[in-house]
C-alpha positions in Angstrom: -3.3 -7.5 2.2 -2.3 -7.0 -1.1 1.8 -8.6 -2.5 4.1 -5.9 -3.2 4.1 -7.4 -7.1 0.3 -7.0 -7.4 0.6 -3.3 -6.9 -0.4 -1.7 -10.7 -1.4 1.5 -10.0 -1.6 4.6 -7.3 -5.1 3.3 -6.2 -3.4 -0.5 -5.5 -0.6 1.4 -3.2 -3.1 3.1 -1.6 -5.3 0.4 -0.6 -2.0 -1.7 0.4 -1.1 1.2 2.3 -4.5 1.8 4.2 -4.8 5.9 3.4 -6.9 7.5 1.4 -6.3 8.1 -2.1 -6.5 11.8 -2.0 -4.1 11.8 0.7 -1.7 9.7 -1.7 -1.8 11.8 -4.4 -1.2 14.8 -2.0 2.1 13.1 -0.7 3.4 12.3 -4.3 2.8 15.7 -5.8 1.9 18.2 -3.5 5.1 17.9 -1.3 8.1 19.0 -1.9 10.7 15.9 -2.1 13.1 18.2 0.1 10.7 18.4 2.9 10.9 14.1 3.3 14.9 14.4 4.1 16.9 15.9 6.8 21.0 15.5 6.1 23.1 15.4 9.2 26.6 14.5 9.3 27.8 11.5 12.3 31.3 12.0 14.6 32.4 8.9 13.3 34.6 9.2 16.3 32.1 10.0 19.2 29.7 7.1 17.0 32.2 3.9 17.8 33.3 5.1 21.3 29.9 5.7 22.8 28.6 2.3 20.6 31.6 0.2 22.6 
């Protein structure tokens, strides 16, 4: 497996990744970023009683 610091170009983080390079491009620039994150707020609250 490839070093994180010998990854040069999309074809390098594809291989280091193990998908397909079509597949890589499709996530980078097909996909709209919004679609990869989901916002949610945390009872800060309900969060510390039900984590003691």
């Amino acid at each position: 497996m490839m070093e994180f610091h010998d990854i040069k170009t999309r074809n390098d983080l594809a291989d280091s990744l193990e998908i397909p390079r079509k597949k890589l491009s499709y996530l980078l620039y097909k996909n709209d970023i919004n679609t990869f994150y989901t916002s949610f707020e945390i009872d800060k609250k309900k969060w510390w009683r039900s984590k003691n």
